[in-house]
FISE-280088 format. One record per residue: residue in three letters; residue number from 1; y, z, x of N, C-alpha, C in turn. Coordinates in pm, whole numbers. Atoms other than C-alpha are relative to their C-alpha. Layout:
type|seq|ny|nz|nx|cay|caz|cax|cy|cz|cx
ALA|NUM|Y|Z|X|Y|Z|X|Y|Z|X
...
***
This chain:
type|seq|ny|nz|nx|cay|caz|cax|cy|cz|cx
UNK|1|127|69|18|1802|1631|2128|-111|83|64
UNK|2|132|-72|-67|1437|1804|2195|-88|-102|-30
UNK|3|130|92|-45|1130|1623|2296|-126|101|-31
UNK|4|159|-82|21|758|1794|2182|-105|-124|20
UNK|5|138|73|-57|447|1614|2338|-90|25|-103
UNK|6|95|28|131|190|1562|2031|-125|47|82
UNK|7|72|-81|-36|-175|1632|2092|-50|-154|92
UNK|8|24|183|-76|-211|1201|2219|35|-30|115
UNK|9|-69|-5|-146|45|1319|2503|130|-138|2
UNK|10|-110|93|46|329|1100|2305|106|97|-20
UNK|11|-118|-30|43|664|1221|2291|70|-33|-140
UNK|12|-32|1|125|777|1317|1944|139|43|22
UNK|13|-146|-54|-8|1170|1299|1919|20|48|-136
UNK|14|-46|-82|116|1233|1524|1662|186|-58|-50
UNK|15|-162|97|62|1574|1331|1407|92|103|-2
UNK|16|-123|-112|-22|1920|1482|1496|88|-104|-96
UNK|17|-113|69|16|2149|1346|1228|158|54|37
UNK|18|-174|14|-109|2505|1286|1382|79|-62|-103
UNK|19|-125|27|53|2825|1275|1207|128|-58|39
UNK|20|-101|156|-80|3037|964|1313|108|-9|-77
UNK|21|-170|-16|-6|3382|921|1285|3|-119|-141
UNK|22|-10|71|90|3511|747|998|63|-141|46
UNK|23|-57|115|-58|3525|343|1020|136|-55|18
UNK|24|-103|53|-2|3831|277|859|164|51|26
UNK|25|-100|20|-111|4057|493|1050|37|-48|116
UNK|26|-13|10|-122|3941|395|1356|34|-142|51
UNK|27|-24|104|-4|3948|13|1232|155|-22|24
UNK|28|-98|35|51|4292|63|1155|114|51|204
UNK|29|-50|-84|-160|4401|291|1529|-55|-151|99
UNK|30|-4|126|-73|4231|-75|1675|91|-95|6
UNK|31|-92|151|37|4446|-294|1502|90|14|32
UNK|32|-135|-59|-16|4758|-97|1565|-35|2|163
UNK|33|7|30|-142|4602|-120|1949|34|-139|56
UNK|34|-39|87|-23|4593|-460|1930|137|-78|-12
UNK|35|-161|22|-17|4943|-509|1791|90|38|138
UNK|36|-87|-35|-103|5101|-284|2067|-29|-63|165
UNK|37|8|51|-131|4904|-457|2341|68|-158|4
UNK|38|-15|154|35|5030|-786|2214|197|-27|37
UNK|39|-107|-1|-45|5379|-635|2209|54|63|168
UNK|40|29|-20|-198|5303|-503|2592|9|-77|55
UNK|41|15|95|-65|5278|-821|2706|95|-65|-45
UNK|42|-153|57|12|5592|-959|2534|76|50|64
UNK|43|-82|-77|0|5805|-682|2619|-25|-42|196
UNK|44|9|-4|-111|5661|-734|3012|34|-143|68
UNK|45|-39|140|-30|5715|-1117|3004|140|-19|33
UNK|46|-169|41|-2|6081|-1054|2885|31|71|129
UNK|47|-10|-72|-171|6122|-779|3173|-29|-76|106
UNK|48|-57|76|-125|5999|-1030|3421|81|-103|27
UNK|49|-126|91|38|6232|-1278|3287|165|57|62
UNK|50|-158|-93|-10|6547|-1007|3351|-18|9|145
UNK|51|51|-60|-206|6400|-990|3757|-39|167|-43
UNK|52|46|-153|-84|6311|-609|3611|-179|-22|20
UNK|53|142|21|21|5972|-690|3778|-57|152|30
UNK|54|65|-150|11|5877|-306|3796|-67|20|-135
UNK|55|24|-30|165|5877|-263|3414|-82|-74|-60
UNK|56|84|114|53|5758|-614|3340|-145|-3|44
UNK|57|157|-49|-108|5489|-544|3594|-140|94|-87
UNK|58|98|-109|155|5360|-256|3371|-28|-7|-89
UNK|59|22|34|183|5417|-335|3057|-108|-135|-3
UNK|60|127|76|1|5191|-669|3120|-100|6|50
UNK|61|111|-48|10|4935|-533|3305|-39|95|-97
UNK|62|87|-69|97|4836|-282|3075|-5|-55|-108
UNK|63|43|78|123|4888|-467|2766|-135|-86|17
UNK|64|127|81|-30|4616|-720|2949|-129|80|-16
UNK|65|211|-39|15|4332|-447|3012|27|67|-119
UNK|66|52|-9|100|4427|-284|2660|-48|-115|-113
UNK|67|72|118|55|4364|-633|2534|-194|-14|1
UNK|68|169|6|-74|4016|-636|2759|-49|112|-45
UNK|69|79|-106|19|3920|-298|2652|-24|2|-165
UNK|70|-9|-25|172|3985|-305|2249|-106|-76|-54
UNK|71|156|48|30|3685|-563|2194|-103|44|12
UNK|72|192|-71|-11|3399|-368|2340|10|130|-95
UNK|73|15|-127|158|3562|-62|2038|-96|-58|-110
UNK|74|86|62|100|3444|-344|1790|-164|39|6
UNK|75|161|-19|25|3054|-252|1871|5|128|-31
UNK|76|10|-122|79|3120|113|1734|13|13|-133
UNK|77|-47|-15|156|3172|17|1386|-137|-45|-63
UNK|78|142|29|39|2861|15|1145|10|65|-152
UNK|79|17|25|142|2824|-49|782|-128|37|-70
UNK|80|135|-52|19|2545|145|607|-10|-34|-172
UNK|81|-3|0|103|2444|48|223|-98|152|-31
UNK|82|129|-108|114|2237|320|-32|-119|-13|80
UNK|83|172|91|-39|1866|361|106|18|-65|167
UNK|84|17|20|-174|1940|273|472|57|83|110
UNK|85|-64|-92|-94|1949|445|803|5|-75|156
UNK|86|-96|73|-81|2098|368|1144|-60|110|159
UNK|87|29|-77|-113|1877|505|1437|63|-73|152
UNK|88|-45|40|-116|2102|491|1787|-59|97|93
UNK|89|30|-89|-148|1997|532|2136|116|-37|110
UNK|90|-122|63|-59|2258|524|2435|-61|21|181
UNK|91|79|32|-130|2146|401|2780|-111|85|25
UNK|92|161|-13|21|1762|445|2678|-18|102|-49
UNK|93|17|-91|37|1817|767|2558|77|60|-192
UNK|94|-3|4|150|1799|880|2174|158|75|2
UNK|95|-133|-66|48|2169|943|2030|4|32|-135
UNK|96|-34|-61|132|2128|1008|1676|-29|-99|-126
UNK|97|83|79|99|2036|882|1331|119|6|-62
UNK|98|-69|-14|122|2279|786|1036|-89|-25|-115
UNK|99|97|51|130|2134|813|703|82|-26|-182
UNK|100|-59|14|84|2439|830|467|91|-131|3
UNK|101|-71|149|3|2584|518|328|150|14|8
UNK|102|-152|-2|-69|2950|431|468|17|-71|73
UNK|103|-103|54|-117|3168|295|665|6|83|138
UNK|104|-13|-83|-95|3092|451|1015|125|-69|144
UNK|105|-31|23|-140|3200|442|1390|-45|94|92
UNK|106|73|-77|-118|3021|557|1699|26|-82|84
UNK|107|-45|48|-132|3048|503|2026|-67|-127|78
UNK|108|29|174|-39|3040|144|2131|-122|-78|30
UNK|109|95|20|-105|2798|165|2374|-184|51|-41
UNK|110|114|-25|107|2537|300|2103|-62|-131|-18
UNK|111|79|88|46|2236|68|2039|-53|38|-117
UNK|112|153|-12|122|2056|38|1676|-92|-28|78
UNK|113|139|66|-3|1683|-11|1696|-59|-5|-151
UNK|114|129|8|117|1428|-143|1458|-125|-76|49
UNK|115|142|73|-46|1088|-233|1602|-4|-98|-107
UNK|116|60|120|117|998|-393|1251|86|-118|-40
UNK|117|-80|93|38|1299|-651|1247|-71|-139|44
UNK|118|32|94|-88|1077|-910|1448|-103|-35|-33
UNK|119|122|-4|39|760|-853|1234|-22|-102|-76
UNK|120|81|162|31|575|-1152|1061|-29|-8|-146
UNK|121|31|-34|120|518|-1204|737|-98|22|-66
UNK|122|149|-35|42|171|-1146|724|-111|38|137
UNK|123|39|4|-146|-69|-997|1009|-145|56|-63
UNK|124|125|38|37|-416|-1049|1012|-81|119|107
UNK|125|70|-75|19|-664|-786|1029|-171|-46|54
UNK|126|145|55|24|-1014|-819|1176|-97|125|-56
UNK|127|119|-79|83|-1317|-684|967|-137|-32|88
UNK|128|162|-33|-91|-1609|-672|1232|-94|-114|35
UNK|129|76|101|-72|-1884|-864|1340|-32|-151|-121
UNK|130|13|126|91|-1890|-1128|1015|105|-74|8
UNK|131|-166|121|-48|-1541|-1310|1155|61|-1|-86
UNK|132|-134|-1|130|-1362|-1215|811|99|75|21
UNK|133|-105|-66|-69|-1037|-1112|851|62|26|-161
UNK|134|-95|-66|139|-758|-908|576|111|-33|39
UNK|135|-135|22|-19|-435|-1061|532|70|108|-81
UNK|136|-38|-87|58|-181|-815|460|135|-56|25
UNK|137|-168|45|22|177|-957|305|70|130|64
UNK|138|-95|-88|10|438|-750|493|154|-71|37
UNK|139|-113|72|41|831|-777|433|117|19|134
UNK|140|-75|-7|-103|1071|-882|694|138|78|16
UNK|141|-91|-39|-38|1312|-665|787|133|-42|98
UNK|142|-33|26|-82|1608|-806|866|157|125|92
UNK|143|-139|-99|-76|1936|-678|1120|-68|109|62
UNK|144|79|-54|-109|1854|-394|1319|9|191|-109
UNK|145|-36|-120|104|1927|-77|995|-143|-7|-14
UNK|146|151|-79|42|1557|100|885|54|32|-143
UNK|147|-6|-71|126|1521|93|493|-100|119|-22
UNK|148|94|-163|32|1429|420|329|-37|-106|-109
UNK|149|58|35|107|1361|199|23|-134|36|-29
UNK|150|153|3|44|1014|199|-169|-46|-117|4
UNK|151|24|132|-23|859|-114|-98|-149|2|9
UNK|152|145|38|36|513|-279|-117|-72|-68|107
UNK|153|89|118|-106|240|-405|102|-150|2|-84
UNK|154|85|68|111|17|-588|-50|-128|-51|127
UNK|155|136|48|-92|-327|-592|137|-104|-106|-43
UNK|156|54|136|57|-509|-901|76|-171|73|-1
UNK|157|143|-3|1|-909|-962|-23|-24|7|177
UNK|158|102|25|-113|-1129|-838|264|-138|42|-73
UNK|159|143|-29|42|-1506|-798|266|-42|110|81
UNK|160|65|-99|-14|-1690|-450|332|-133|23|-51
UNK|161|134|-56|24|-1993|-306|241|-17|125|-75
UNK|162|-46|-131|69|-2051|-55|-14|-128|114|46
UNK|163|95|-125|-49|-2252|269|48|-155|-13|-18
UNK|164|208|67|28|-2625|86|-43|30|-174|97
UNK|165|20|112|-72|-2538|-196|209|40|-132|-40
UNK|166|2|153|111|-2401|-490|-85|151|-33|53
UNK|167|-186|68|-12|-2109|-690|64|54|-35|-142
UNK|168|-90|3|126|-1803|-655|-200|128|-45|103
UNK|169|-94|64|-4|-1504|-810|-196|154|145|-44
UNK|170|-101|-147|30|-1144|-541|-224|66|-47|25
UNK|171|-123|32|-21|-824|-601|-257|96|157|-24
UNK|172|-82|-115|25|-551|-287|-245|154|-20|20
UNK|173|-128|-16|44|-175|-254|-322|65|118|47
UNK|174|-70|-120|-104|42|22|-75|106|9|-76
UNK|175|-127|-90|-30|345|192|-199|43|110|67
UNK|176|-27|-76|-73|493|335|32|176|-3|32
UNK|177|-210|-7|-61|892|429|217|-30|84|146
UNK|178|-47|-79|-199|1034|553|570|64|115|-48
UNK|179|-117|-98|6|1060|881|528|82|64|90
UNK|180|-67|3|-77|1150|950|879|23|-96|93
UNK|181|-8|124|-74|1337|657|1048|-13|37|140
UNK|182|-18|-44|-182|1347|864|1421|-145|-18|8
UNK|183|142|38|0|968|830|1407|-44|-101|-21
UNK|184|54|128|-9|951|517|1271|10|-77|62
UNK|185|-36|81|-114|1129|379|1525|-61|36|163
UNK|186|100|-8|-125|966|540|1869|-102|106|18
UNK|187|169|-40|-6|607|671|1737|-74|-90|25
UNK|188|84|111|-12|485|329|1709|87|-85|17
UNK|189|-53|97|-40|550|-6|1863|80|-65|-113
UNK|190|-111|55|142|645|-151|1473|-128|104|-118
UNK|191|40|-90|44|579|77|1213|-108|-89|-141
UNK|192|62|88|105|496|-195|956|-128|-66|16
UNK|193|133|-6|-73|228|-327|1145|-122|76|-5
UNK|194|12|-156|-17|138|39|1233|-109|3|-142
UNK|195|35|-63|118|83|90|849|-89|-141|-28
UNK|196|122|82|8|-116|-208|797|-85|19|40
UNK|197|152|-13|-99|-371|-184|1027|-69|107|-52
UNK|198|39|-142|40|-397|164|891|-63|28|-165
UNK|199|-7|106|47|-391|8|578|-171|-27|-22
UNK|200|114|59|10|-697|-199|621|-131|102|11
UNK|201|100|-69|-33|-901|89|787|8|45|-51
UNK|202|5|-94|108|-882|327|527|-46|-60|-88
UNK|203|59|87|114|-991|62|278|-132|-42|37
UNK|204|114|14|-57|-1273|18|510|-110|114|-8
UNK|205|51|-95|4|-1356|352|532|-42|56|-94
UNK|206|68|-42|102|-1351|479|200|-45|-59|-81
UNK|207|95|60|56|-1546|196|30|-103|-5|29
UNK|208|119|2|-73|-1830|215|282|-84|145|-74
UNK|209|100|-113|20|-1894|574|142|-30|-1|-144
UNK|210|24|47|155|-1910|454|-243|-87|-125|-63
UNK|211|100|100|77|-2158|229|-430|102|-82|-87
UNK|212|-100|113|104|-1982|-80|-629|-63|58|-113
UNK|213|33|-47|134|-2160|14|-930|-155|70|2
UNK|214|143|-54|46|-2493|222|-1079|-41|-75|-124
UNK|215|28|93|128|-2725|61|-1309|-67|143|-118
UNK|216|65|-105|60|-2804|451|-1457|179|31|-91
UNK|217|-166|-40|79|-2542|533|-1760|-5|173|-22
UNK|218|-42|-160|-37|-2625|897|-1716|16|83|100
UNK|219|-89|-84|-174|-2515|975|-1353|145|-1|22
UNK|220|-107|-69|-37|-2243|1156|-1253|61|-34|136
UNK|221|-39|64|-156|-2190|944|-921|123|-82|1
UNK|222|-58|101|-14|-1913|785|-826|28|-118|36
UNK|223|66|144|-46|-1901|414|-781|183|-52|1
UNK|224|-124|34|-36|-1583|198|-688|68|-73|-89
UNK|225|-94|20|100|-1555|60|-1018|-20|86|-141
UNK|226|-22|-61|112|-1590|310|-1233|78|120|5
UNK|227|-104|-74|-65|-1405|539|-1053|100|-46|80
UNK|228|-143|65|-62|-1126|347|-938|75|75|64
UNK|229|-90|-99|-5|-829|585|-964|-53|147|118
UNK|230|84|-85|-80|-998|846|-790|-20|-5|179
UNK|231|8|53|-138|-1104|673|-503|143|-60|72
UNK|232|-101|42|-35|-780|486|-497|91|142|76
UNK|233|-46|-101|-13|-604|867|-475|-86|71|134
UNK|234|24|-56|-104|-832|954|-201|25|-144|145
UNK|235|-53|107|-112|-741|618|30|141|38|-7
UNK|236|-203|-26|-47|-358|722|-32|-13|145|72
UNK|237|-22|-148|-74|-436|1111|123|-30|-61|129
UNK|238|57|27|-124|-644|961|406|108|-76|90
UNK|239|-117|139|-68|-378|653|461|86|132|42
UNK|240|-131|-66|-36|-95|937|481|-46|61|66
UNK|241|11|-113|-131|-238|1178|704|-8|-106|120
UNK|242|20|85|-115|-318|833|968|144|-23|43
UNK|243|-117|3|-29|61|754|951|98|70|-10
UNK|244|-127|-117|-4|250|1043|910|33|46|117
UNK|245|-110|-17|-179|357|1035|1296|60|-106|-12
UNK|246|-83|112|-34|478|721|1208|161|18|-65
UNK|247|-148|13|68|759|866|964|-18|-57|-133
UNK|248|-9|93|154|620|702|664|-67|75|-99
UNK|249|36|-89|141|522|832|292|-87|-84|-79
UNK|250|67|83|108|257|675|86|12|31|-139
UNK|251|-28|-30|200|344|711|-319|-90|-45|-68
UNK|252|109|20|61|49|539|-403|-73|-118|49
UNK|253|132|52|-12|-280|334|-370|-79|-55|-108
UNK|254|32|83|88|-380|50|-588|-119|-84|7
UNK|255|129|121|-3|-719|-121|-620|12|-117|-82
UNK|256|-56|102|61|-609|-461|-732|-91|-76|1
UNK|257|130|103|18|-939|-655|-676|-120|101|66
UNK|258|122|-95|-5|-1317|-519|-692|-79|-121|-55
UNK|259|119|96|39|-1606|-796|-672|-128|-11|107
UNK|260|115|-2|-113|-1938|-854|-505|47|-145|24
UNK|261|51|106|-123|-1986|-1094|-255|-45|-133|-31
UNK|262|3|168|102|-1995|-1502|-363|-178|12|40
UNK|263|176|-8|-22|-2387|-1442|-176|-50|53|-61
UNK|264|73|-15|115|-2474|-1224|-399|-1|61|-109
UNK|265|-51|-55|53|-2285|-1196|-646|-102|-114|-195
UNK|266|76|51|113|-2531|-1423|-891|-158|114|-31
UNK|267|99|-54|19|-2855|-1194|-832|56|123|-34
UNK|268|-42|-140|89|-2620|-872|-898|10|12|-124
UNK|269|-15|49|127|-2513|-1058|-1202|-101|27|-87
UNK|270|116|40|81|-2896|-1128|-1317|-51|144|-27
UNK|271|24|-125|1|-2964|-742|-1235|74|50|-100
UNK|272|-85|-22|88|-2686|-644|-1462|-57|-44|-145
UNK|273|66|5|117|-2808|-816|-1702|-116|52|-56
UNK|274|125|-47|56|-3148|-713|-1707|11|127|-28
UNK|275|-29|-136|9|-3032|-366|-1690|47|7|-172
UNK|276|-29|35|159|-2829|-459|-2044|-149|-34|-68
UNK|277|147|6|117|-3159|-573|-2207|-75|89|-37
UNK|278|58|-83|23|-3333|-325|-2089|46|165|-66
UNK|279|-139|-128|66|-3083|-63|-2243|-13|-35|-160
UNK|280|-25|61|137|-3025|-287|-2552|-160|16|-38
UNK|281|118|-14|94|-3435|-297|-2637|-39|129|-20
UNK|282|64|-122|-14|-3483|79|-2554|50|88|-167
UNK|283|-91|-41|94|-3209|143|-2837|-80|-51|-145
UNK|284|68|84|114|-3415|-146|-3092|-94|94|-14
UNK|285|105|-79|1|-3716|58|-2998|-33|152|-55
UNK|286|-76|-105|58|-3586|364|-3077|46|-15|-142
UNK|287|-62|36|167|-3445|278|-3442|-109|-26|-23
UNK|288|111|40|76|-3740|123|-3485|-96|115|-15
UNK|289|16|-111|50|-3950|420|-3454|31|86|-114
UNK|290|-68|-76|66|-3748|617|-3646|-12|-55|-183
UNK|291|7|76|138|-3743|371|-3922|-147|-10|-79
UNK|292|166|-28|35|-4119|373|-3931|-38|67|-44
UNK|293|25|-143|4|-4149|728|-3939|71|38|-152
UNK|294|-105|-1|178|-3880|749|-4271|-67|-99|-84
UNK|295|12|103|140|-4057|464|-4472|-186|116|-4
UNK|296|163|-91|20|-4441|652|-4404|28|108|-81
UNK|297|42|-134|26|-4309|1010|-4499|51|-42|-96
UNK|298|-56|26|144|-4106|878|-4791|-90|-46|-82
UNK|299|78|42|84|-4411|689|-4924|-117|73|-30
UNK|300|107|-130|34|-4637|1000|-4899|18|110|-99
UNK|301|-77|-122|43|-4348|1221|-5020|-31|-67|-187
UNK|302|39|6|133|-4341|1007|-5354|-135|-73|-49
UNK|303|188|-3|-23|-4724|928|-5315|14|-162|-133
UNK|304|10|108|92|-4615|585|-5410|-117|-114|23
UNK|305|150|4|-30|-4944|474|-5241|-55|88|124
UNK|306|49|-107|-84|-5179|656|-5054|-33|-89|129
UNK|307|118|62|-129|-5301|523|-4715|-83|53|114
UNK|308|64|-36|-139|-5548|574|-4465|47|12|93
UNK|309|-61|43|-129|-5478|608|-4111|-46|-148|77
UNK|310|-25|167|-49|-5599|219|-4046|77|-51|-97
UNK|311|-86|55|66|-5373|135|-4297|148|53|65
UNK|312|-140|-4|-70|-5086|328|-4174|22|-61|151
UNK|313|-9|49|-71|-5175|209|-3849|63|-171|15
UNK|314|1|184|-8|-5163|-169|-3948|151|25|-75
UNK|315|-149|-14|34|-4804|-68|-4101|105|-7|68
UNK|316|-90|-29|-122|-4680|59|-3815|9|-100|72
UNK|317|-5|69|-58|-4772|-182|-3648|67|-172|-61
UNK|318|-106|97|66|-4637|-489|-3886|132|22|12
UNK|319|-153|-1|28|-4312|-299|-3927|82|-23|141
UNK|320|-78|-6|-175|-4264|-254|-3512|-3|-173|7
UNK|321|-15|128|-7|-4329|-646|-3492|113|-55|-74
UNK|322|-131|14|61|-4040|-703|-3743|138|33|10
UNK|323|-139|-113|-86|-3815|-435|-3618|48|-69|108
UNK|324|-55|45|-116|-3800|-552|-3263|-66|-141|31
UNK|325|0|112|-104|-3887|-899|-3214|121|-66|-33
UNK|326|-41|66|-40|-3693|-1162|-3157|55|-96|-128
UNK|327|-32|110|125|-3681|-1400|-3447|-54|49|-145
UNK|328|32|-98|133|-3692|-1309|-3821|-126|-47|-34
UNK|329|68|-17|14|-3982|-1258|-3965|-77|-85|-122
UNK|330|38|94|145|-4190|-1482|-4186|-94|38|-92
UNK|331|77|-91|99|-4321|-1341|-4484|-123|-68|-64
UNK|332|98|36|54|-4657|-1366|-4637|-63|89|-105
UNK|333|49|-15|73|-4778|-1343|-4944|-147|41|-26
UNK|334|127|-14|-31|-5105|-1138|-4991|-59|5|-160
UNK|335|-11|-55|133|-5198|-1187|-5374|-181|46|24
UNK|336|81|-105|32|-5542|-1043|-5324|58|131|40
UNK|337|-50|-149|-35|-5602|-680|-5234|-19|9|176
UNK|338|44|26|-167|-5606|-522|-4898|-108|79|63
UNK|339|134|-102|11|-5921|-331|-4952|-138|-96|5
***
């Protein structure tokens, strides 16, 4: 085992996996202990029965303490499925990791650990001086084995602030795994925890530097919902570099909810909209032009009447009133002239 001091002045135990004896010979060298101590103590009964109390003497004490000793073997035996590992320490000091699934045996007196066996099913997060807090589902680990599995933490709605000051609402989705269990077990107090918290602040952090949305459709800015993916991919680099002393791997970073703020999330609304109108009439306005411009040169081109410029004016101006208002247009009959 080697010890390296980090730059925090934490002891980083670097993982020694250890190759442990196989369970079910050693189950089997117990059982065959316990038979012969069983016949130790017959064989010493009958001997003191015969007066040979020398022999009988022996043969039942020792059968007694291999009786007393063959139970405390039972805590060396340890059952590992697919996907789980088996970090032991032995009077306070690190003994070794299993990470292949089997039937083991190690030495008795070996302790598992798992900080995260004791963890909660949800641990609450505070978000700053507005008293809102982020619940973040995490999954109980039970027995005292560290899964490598891939597994999920599911960070609940908190409220932040986006990069122009507009409280939004965020929800994010963690995949992540243990990729080293010797770290996950004594870098941090519980690693699951650990990654929550870590977790929340990263979701804090990189929404603060992004705008929820732009009301301009030709900028090149990124905003938190139109660039999702993106942003999501830069909260999973940031998240993994915060916990990678803990032993853990992030696989990905999910933005699962993106909303403004119930305060003011009706005047963003009304903005939005007006932004749409004003988009949608610029477009009417536009056609319309255009349409103006094609009926004038076409009626010059076949000089199907001639007009002045207060006549084309009063054209233009009838046809833009028709073009873009609002309600259709009611026609009138002019049977004089317009001269």
């Amino acid at each position: 085992m080697s010890d390296n001091e980090n730059n925090t002045g934490v002891n980083v135990i670097e993982e020694k996996e250890i190759k442990p004896l196989s369970g079910g010979i050693m189950l089997i060298l117990v059982l065959v202990g316990f038979v012969v101590s069983g016949l130790m103590m017959v064989g010493g009964a009958i001997n003191l029965d015969a007066s040979n109390s020398v022999v009988g003497g022996i043969l039942l004490t020792a059968g007694i303490i291999l009786v007393c000793i063959l139970p405390l073997l039972l805590g060396g035996f340890h059952i590992l499925n697919p996907n789980e590992a088996l970090v032991l320490t032995l009077f306070g000091k690190y003994y070794g990791t299993i990470k292949k699934e089997g039937f083991y045996y190690t030495n008795p007196f070996a302790s598992a650990n798992n900080p995260a066996r004791t963890g909660l099913t949800n641990v609450a997060a505070g978000t700053g001086s507005t008293g809102t807090g982020a619940q973040a589902n995490i999954p109980i680990v039970p027995g005292k084995k560290i899964s490598t599995k891939t597994l999920t933490l599911n960070n609940e709605k908190q409220k932040v602030n986006d990069v122009l000051g507009n409280p939004i609402i965020i929800g994010a989705v963690v995949i992540w795994r243990v990729s080293d269990p010797t770290k996950a077990v004594f870098s941090v107090e519980n690693y699951i925890t650990f990654l929550s918290i870590q977790c929340d602040s990263t979701i804090r952090n990189i929404a603060r530097l992004f705008p929820y949305d732009t009301m301009e459709d030709d900028t090149d800015e990124k905003t938190l919902r139109g660039s999702s993916q993106e942003i999501a991919d830069r909260m999973r680099v940031e998240l993994q570099q915060k916990v990678m002393e803990a032993g853990l791997e992030i696989k990905e970073v999910r933005i699962t909810h993106l909303s403004y703020a119930e305060e003011i999330a009706a005047a963003m609304l009304q903005r939005q909209q007006a932004v749409a109108i004003i988009a949608a009439r610029q477009k009417i306005v536009e056609g319309a032009v255009s349409m103006v411009k094609m009926a004038i040169d076409q009626l010059a081109e076949g000089e199907v009447v001639v007009l002045d410029d207060e006549r084309k004016a009063a054209m233009v101006s009838n046809l833009l009133v028709v073009l873009c208002g609002n309600k259709d247009a009611q026609p009138i009959v002019n049977t004089g002239t317009i001269y």
